[in-house]
N, C-alpha and C positions, 0 to 999 in steps of 0.2 A: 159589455165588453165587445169590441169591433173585431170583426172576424175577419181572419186573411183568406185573401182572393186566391186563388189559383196560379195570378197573376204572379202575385209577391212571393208564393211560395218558390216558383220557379225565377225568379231575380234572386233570389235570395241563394237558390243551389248555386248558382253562376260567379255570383258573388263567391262563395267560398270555390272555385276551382280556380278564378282568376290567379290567384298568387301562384298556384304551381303551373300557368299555362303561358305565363309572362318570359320564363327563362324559354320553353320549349321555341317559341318568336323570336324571340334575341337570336336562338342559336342557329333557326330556319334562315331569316333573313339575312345572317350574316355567311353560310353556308353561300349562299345565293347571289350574296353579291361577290363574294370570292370566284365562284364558278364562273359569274358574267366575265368579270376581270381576265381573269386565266381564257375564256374562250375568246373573247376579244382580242387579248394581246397573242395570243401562241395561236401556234399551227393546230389542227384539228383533225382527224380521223375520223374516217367512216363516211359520217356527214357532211357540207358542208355547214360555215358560220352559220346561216341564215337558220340552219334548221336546229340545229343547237342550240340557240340563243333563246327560242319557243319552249324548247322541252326543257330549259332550264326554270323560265318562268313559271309556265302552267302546272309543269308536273311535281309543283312544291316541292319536299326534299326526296324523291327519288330521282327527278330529275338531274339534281347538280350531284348526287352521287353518283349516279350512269356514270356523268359525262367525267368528271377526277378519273372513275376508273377506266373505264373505255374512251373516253373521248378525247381526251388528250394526247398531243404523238409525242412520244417518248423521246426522252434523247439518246442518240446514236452512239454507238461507238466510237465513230472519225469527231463526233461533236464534242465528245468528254476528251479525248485526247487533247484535241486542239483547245477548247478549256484548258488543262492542266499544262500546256505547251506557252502558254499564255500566261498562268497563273506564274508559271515557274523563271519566262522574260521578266515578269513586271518584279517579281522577286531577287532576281539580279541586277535588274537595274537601278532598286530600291536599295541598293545594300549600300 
C-alpha cells in the first residue's frame, strides 16, 4: 500500500477549502474594482487620488472599505438640490 507524503496530505486540506474560498475572491476583487472606479471617477477626501488608489490595492478589503466610508466626499447639500432642480426641469420638460 503507497503511503501519503506530507505533501498530498496538505494539497489535499487545500483542495477542500478551495470551494468555500472562491466566493470570498469574487467578492474581494469585485469590492475592489468598485472602490478603484469610485476613486477614480469622484472627488476624494482626506487624501489625495494618488494615495488612495495604493491603499485600495495593497490593503485587500480594508482598504476599499476605508476608502466607501471615509474616503469618498459626500454630496452636498446645494449638490442634491440642484439634482432635484434638474430632476424636476427634465420632468417638465418631458411631459
Amino acid at each position: 500500500m503507497p503511503q501519503i507524503s506530507g505533501f498530498e496530505i496538505i494539497i489535499n486540506e487545500i483542495l477542500k477549502i478551495i470551494p468555500f474560498l472562491i466566493p470570498v475572491i469574487i467578492i474581494e476583487w469585485g469590492l475592489l474594482i468598485f472602490a478603484l472606479v469610485l476613486a477614480i471617477k469622484n472627488d476624494v477626501v482626506y487624501l489625495p487620488k494618488w494615495a488612495w488608489i495604493p491603499i485600495i490595492i495593497l490593503v485587500n478589503v480594508i482598504g476599499p472599505i476605508i476608502f466607501l466610508i471615509i474616503g469618498r466626499k459626500k454630496d452636498s447639500n446645494s449638490e442634491r438640490e440642484d439634482k432635484d432642480e434638474d430632476e424636476e426641469d427634465w420632468k417638465q420638460e418631458n411631459k
